[in-house]
TISETI-589429 format. One line per 8 residues: their letters; for each residue z negated, y negated, x of N, C-alpha, C. Coordinates in Angstrom, 2 decimals, decimal comma. Atoms other than C-alpha are relative to their C-alpha. Example, Ala and Ser with C-alpha at 12.3 -4.5 7.8 and 13.67 -1.06 7.14 Angstrom:
BEGIN
as> 0,00:1,19:0,89:-7,80:4,50:12,30:0,00:-1,20:0,90  0,06:1,19:-0,82:-7,14:1,06:13,67:-0,73:-1,09:-0,77
This chain:
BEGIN
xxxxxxxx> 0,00:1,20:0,83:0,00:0,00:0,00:0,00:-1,25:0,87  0,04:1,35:-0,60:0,59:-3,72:1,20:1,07:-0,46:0,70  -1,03:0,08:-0,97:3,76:-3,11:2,87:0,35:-1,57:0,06  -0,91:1,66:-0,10:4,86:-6,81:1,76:-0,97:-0,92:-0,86  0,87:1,44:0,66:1,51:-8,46:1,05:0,26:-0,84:0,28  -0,34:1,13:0,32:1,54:-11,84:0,01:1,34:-0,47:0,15  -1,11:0,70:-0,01:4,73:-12,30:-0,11:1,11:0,04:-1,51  -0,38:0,75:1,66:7,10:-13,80:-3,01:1,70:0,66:0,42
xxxxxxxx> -1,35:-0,59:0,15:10,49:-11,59:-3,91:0,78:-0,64:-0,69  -1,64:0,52:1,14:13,74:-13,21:-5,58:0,60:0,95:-0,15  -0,56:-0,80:0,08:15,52:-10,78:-7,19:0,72:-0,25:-1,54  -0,81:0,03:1,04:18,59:-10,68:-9,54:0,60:1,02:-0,73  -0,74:-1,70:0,51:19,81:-8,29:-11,83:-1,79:0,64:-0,80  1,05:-0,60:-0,13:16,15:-7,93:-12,62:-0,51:0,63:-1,47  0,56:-0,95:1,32:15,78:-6,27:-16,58:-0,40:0,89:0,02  0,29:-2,11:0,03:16,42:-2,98:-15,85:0,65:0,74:1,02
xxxxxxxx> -0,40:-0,23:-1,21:17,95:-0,76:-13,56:-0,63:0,06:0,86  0,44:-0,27:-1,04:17,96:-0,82:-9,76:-0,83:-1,12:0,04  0,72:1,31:-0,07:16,48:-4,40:-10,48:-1,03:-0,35:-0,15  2,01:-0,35:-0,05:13,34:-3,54:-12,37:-0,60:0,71:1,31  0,25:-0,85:-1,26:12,95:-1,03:-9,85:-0,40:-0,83:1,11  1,23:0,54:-1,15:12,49:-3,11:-7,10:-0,54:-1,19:0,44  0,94:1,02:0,34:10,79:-5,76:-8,67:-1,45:1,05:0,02  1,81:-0,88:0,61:7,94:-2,73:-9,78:-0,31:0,45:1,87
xxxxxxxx> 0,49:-0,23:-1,15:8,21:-1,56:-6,04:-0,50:-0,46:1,30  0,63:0,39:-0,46:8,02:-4,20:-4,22:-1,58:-0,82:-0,55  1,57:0,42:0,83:4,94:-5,83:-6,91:-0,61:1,90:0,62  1,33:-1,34:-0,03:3,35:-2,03:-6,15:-0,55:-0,12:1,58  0,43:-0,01:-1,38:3,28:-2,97:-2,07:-0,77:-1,57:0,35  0,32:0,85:-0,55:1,92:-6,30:-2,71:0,63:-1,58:-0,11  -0,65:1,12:0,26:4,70:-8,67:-3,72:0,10:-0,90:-1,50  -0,12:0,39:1,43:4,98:-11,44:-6,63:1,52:-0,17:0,48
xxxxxxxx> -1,43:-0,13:0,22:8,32:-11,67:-8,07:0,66:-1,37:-0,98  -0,76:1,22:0,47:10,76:-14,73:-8,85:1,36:0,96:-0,58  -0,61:-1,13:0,15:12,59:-12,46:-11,32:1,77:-0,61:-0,89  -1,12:0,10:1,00:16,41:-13,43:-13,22:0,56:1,07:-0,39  -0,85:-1,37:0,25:18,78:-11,43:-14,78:1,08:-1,08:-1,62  -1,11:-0,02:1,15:21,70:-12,44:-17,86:-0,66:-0,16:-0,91  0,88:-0,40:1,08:19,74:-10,87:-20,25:0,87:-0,25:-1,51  -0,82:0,05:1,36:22,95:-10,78:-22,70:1,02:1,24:0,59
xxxxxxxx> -0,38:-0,53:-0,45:25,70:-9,10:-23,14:1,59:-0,47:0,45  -0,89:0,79:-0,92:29,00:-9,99:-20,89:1,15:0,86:-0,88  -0,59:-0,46:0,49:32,32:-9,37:-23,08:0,82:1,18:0,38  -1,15:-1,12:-0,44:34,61:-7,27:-20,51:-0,91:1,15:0,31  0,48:-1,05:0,42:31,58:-5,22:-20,32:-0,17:0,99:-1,10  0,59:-0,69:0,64:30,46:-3,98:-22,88:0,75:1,06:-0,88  -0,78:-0,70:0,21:33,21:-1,75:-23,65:-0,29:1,29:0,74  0,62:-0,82:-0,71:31,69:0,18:-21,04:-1,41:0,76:0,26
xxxxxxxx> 1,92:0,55:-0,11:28,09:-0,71:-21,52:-0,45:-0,77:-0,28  0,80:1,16:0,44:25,91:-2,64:-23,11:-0,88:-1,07:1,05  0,84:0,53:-1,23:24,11:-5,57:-21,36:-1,45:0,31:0,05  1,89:0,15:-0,16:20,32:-5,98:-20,51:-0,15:-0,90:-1,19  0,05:0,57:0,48:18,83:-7,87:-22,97:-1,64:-0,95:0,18  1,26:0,85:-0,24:15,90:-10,47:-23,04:-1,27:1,08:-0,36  0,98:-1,52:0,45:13,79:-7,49:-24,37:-0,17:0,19:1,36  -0,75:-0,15:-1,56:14,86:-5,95:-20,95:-1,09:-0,49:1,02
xxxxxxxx> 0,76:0,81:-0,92:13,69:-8,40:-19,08:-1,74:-0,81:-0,20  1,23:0,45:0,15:10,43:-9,37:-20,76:-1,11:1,40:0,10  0,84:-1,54:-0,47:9,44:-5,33:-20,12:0,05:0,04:1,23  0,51:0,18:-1,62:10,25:-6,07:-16,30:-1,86:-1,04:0,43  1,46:0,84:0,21:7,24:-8,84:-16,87:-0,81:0,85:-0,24  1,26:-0,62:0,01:5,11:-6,90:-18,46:-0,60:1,44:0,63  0,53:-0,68:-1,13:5,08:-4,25:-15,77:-0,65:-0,15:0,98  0,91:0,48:-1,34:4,88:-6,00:-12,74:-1,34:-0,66:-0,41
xxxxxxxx> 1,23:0,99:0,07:2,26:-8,18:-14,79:-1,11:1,23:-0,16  1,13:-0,99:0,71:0,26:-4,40:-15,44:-0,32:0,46:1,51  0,34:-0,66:-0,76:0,62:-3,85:-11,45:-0,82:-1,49:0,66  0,63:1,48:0,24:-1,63:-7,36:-11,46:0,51:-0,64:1,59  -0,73:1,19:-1,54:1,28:-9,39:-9,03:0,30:-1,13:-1,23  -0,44:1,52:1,10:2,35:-12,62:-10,63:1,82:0,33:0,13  -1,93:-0,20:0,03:6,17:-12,82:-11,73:0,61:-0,79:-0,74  -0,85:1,16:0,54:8,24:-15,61:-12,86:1,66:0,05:-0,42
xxxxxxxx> -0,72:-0,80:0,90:10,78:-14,41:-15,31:1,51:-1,25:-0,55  -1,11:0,67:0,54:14,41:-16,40:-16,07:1,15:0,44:-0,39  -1,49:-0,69:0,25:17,10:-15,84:-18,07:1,07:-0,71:0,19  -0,72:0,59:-0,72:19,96:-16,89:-15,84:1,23:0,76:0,20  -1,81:-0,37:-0,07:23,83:-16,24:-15,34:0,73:-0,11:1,85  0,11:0,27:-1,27:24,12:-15,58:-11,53:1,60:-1,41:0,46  -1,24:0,95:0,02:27,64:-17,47:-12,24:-0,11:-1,32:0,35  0,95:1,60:0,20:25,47:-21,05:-12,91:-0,45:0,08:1,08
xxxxxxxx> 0,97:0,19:-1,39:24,73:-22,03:-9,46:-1,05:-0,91:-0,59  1,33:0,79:0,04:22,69:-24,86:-10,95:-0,78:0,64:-1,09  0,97:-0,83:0,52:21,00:-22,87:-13,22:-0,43:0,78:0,91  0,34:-1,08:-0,41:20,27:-20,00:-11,04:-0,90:-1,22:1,50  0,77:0,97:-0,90:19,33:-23,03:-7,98:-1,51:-0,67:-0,89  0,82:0,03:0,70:16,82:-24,19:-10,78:-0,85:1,06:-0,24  0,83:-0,84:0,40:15,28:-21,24:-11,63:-0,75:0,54:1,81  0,54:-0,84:-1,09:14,86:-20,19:-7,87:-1,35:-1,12:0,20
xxxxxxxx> 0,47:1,30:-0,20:13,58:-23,88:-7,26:-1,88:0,16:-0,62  1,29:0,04:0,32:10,58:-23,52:-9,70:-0,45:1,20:-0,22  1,48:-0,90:-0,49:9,27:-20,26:-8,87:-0,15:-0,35:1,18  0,28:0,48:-0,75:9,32:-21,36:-5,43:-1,42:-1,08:-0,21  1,16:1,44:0,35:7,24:-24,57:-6,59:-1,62:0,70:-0,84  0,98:-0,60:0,16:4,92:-22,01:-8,70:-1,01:1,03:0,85  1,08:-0,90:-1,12:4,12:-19,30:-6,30:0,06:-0,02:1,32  0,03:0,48:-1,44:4,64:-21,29:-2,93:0,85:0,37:1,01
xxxxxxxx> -0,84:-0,29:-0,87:7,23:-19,58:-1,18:0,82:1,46:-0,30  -0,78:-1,17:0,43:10,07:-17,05:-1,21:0,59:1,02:1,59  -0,03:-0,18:-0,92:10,46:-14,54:1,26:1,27:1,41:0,41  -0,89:-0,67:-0,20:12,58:-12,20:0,42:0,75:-0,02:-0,94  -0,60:0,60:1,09:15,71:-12,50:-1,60:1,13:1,58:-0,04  -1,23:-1,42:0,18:17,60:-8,97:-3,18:1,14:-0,11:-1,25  -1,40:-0,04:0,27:21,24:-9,96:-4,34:0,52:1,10:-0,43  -0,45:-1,20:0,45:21,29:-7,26:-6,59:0,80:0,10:-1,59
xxxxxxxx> -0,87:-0,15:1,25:22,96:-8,27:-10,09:1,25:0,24:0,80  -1,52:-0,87:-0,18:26,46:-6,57:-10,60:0,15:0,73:-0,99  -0,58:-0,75:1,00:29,02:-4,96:-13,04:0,58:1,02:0,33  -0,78:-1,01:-0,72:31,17:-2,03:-12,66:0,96:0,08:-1,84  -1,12:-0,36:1,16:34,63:-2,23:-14,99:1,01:0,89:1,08  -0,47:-1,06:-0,64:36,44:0,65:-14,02:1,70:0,18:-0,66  -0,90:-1,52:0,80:39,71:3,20:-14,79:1,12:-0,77:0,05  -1,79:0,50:0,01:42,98:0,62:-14,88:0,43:0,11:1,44
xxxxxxxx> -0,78:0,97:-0,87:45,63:0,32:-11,99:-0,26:-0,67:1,00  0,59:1,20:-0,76:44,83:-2,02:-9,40:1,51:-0,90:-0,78  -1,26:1,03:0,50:48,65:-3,86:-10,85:-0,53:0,32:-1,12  0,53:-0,39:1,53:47,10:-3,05:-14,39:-1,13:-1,10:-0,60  1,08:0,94:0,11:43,99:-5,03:-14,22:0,15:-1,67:-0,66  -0,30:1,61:0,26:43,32:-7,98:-16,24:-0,32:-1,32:0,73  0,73:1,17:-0,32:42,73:-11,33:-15,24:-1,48:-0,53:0,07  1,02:0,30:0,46:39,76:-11,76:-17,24:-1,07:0,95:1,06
xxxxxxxx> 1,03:-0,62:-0,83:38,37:-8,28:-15,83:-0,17:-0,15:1,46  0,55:0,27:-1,65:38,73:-9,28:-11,89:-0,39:-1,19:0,07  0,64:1,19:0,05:37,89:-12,46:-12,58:-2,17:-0,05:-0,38  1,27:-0,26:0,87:34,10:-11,37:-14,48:-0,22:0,92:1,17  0,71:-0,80:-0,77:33,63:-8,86:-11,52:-0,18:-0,92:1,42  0,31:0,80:-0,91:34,45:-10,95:-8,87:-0,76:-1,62:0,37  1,09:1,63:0,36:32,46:-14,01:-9,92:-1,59:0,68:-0,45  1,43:-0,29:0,15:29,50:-11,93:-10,83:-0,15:0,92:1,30
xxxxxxxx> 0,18:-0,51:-0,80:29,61:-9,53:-8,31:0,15:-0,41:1,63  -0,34:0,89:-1,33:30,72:-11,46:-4,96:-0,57:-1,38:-0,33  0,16:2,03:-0,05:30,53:-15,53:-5,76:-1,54:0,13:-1,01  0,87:-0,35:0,64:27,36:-14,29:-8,18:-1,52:0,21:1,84  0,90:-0,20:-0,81:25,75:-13,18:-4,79:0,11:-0,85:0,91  -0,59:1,02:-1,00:27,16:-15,86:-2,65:-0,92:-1,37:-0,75  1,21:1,37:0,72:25,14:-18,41:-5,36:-1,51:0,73:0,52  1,75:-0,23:-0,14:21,79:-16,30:-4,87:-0,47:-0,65:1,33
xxxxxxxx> 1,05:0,07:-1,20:21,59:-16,62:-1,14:0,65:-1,46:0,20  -0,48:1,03:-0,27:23,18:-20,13:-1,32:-1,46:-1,03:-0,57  0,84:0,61:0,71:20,12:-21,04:-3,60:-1,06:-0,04:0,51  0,98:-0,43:-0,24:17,61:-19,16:-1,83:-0,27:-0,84:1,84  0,21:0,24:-1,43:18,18:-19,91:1,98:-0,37:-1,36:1,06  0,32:0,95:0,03:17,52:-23,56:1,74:-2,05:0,15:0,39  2,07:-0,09:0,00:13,76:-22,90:1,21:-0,44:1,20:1,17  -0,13:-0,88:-1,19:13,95:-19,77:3,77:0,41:-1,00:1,72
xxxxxxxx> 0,03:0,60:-1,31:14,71:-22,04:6,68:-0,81:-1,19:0,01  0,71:1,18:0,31:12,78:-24,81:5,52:-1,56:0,37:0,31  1,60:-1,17:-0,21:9,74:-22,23:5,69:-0,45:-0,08:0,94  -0,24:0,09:-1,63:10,10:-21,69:9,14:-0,96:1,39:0,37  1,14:-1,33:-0,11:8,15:-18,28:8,76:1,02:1,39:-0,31  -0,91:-0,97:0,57:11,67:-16,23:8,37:0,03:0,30:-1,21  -0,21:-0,24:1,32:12,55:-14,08:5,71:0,94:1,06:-0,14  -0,85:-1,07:0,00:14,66:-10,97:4,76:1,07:0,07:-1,28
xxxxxxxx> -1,39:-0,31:1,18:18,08:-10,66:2,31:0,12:1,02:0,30  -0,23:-1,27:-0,08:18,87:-7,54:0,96:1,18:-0,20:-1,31  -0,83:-0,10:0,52:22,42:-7,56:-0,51:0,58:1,21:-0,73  -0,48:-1,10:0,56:23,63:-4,84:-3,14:1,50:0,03:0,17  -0,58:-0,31:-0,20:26,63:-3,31:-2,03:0,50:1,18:-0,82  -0,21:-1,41:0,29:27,77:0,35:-2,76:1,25:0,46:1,02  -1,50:-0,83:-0,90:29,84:2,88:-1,19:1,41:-0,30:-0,20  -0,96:0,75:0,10:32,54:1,46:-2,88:0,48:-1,13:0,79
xxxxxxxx> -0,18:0,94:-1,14:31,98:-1,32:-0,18:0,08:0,81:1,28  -0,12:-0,59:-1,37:32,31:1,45:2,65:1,41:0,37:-0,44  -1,29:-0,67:0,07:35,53:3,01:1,18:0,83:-0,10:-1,05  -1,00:0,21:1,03:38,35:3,08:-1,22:-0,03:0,90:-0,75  0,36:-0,38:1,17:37,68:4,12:-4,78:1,23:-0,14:-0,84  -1,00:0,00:1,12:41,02:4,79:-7,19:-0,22:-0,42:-1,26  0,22:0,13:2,03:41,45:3,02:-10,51:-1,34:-1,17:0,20  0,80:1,12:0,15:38,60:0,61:-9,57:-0,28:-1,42:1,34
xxxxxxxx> -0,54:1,27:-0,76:40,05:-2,38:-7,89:-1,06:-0,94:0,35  0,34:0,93:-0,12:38,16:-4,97:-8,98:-2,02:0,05:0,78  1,48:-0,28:-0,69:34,50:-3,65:-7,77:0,23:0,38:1,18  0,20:-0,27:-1,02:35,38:-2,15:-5,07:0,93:-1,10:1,18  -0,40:1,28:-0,95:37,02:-5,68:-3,38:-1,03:-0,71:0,11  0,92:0,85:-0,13:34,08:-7,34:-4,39:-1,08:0,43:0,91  0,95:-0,64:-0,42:31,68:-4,74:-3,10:0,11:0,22:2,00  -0,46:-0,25:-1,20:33,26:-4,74:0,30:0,04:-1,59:0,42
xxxxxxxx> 0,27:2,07:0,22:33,44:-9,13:-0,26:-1,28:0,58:1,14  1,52:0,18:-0,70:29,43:-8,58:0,15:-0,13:0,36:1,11  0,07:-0,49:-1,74:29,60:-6,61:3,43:0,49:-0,81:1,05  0,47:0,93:-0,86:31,10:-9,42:5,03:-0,39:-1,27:0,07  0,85:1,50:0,42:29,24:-12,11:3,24:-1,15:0,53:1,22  1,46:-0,72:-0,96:26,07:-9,88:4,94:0,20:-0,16:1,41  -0,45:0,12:-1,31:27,98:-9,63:8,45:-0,45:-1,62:0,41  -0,36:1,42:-0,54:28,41:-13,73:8,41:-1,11:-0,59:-0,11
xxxxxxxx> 0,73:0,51:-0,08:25,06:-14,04:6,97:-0,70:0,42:1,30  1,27:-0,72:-1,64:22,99:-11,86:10,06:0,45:-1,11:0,75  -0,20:1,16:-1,73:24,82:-14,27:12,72:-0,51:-1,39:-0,44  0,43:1,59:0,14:24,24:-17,74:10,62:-1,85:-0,09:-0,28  1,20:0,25:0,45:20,62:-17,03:9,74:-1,18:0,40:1,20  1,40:-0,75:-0,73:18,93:-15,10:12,91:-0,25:-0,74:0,94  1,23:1,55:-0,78:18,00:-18,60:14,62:-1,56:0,07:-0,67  1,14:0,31:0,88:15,68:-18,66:11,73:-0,86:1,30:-0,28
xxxxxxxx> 0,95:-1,42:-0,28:14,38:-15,00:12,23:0,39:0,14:-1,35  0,04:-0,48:1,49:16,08:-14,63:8,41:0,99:1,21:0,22  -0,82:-1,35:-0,07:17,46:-10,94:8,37:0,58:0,38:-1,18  -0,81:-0,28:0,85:20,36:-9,88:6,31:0,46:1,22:-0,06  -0,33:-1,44:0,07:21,52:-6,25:5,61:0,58:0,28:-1,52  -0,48:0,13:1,02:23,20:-4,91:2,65:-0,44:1,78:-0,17  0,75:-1,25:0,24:22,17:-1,30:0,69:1,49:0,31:-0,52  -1,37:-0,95:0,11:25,15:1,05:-0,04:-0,86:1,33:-0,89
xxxxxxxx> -0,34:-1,54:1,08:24,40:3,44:-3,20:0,96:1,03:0,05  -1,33:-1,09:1,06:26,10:6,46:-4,48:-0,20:-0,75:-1,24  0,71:0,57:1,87:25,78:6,59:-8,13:-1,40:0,58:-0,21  0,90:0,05:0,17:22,73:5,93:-9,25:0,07:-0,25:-1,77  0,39:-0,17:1,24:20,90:7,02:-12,53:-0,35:-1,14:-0,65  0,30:1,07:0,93:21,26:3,82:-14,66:1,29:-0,18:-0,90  -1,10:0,16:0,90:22,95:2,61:-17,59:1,58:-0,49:0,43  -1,96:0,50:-0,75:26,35:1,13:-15,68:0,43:1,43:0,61
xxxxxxxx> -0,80:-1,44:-0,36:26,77:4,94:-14,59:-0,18:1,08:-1,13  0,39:-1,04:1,71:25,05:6,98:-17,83:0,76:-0,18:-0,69  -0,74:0,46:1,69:27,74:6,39:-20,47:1,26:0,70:0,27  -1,19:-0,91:0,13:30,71:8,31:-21,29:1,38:-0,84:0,02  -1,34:-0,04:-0,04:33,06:6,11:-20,47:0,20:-0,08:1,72  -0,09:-0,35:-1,36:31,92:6,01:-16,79:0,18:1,77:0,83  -0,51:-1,45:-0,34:32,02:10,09:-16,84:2,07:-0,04:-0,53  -1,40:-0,23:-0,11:35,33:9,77:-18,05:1,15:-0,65:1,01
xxxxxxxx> -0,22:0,31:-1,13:35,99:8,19:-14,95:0,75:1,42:0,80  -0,32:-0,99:-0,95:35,92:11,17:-13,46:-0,09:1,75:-0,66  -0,44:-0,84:0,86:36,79:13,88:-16,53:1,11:-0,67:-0,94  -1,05:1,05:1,07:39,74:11,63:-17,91:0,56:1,08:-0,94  -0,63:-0,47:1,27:40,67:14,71:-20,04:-0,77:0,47:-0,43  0,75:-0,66:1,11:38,05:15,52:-21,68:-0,87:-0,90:-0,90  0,01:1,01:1,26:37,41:13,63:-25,06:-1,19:-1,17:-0,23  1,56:0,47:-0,05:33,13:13,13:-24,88:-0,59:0,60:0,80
xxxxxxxx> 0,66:-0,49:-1,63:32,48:14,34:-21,19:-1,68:-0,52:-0,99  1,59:-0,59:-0,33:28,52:15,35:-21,56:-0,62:-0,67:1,09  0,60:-0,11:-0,88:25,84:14,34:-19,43:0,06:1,33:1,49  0,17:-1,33:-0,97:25,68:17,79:-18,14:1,47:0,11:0,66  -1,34:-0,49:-0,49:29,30:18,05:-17,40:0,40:-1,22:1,00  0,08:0,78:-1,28:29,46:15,06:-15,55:-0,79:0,38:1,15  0,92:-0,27:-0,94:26,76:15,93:-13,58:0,56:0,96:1,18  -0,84:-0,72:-0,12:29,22:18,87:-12,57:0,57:-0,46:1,44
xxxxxxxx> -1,23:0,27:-0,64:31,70:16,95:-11,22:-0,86:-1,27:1,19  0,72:1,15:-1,33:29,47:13,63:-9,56:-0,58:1,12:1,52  0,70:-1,13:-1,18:27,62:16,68:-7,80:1,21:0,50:1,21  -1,14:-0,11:-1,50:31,16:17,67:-5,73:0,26:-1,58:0,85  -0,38:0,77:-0,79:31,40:13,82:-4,47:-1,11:-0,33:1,04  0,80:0,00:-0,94:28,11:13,98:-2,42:-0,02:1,10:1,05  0,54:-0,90:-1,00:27,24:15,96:0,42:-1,21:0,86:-0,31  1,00:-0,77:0,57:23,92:16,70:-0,83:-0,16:0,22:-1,51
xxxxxxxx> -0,32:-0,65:1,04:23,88:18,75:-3,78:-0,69:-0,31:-1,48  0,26:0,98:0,84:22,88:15,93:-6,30:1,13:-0,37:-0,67  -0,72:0,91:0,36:25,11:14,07:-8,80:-0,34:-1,64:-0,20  0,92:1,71:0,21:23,00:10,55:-8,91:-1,18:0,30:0,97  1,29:0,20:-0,35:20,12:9,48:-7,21:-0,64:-1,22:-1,19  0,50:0,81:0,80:17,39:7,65:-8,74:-0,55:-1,73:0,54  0,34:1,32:-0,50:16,72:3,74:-8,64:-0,99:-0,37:0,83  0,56:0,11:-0,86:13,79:4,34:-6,93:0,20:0,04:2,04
xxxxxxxx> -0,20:-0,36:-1,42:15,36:5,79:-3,98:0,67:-1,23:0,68  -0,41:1,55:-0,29:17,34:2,56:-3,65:-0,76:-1,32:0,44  0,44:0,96:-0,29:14,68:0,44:-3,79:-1,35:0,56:0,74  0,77:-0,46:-1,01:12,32:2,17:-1,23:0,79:-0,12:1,36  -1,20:1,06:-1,50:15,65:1,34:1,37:-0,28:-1,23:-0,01  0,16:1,46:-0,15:15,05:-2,08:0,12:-1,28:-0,38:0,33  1,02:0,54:-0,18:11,42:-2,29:0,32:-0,23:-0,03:1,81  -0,07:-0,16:-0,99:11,89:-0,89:4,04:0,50:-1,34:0,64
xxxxxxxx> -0,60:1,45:-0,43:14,19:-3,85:4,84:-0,65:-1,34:-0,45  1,11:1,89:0,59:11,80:-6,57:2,89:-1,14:0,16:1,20  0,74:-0,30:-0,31:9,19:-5,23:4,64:-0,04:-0,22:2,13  0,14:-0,15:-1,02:7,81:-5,90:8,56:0,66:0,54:1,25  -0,42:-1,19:-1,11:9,02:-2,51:9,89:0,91:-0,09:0,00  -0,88:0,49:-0,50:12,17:-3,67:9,87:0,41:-0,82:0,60  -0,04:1,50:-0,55:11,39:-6,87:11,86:1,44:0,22:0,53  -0,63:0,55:-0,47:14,28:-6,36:14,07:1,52:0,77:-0,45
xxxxxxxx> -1,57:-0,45:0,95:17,24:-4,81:11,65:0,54:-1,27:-0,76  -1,29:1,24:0,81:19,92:-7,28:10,91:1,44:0,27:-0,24  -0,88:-0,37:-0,01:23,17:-6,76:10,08:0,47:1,49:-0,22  -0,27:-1,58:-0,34:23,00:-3,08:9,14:0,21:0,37:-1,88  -0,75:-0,47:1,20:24,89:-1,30:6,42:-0,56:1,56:-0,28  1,18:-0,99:0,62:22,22:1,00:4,82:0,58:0,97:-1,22  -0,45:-0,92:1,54:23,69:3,96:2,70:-1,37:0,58:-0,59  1,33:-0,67:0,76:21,13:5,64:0,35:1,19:1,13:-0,99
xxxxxxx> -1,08:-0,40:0,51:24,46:7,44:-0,49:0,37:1,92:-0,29  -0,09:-1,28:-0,16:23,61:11,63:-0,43:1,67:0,39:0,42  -0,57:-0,40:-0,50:26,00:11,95:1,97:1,92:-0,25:-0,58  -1,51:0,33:0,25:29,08:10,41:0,01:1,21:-0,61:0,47  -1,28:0,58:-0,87:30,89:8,39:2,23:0,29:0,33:1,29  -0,10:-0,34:-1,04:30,17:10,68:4,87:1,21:1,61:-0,09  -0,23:-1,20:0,54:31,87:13,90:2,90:1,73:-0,62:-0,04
């Protein structure tokens, strides 16, 4: 316990998901949390998946508030730099400082073409998913050098940012964007002892991968692909003999990188990937 006492987390994406997750994990080692997230639902999604909803995000609150850390809760559009610069602004001003910042909102529209793709949909991935994370640490890093006590970014990526994924264009440009947003941040920030790194999933057990139209990703002929039958098929793209991992496992890489014992990791491209982009 304590891995990242007293210290104050920013984190986006934060309802549900990998986001609650490691809002609850880092609040369980010690951290309060400067928490956003949407908290609606986004149109080119939800064909795929429903969004988070303010519900959502007021059950991330009343977790971390049951693991007694403090947490400062906004419903924000990572799109809105000045919204999302506002909201960072006054938890900063409430719980005194921000120390670590995890660039983890993101969509996943899948299955057309890369020449197929609409406008709308690479436009909604690449503005939430790339220029979405390019506002967090644009918002955050102001007060991180201003500190003068460092600080650690932990950018959500995926394997899709290590390698090339068929049929899903628009995530996997963006997801590969962040890797060398992360690269450009390690060199501009480690005057200031602020360390940057980015986390590389497989698929992970949450609603943007649970739904049958993301198994039909990868059963396109079969009508209402199953849980179980997906499971099937995700299980041949790892190495280890899993089809998902769970959000926790994700955010125990991240707490590693928020955390001390990584003082001198910068720039490092962290899979948590059972062996998928190595297979």
């Amino acid at each position: 316990m304590g891995r990242v006492e007293g210290k104050v987390a920013f984190i986006t994406g934060a309802a549900r998901g990998q986001g609650r997750s490691h809002a609850l994990r880092l609040a369980q080692e010690g951290a309060d949390i400067i928490a956003i997230d949407i908290a609606e639902d986004i149109p080119s999604v939800t064909r795929f998946y429903p969004g988070a909803t303010e519900a959502d995000l007021a059950e991330t609150v009343t977790q971390v508030e049951a693991l007694d850390r403090r947490i400062i809760a906004t419903k924000v559009d990572v799109r809105d730099y000045d919204a999302l610069k506002s909201a960072v602004d006054a938890g900063v001003a409430e719980l005194g400082h921000v120390d670590i910042v995890s660039a983890n909102a993101g969509i996943f529209l899948h299955s057309d073409k890369t020449h197929e793709v609409s406008e709308t949909d690479w436009d909604d991935v690449l503005d939430i998913n790339l220029k979405g994370v390019w506002h967090t640490v644009k918002a955050a890093i102001p007060h991180l050098i201003s500190q003068g006590t460092g600080g650690s970014i932990i950018l959500t990526s995926s394997t899709a940012g290590i390698k090339g994924l068929a049929n899903v264009a628009p995530y996997t440009a963006s997801k590969h964007g962040v890797v060398g947003l992360m690269k450009t941040l390690a060199l501009e920030l480690a005057e200031y002892n602020v360390r940057v790194n980015s986390v590389h999933p497989t698929s992970v057990a949450t609603t943007m991968v649970l739904n049958e139209t993301t198994f039909k990703l990868f059963l396109p002929d079969v009508e209402h692909p199953t849980e179980e039958q997906a499971a099937e098929v995700f299980t041949t793209t790892n190495a280890l003999p899993v089809p998902w991992v769970e959000p926790v496992d994700i955010s125990n890489a991240l707490l590693f990188l928020a955390s001390d014992e990584s003082r001198y990791v910068t720039g490092l491209e962290m899979k948590i990937d059972a062996g998928f982009t190595t297979k």
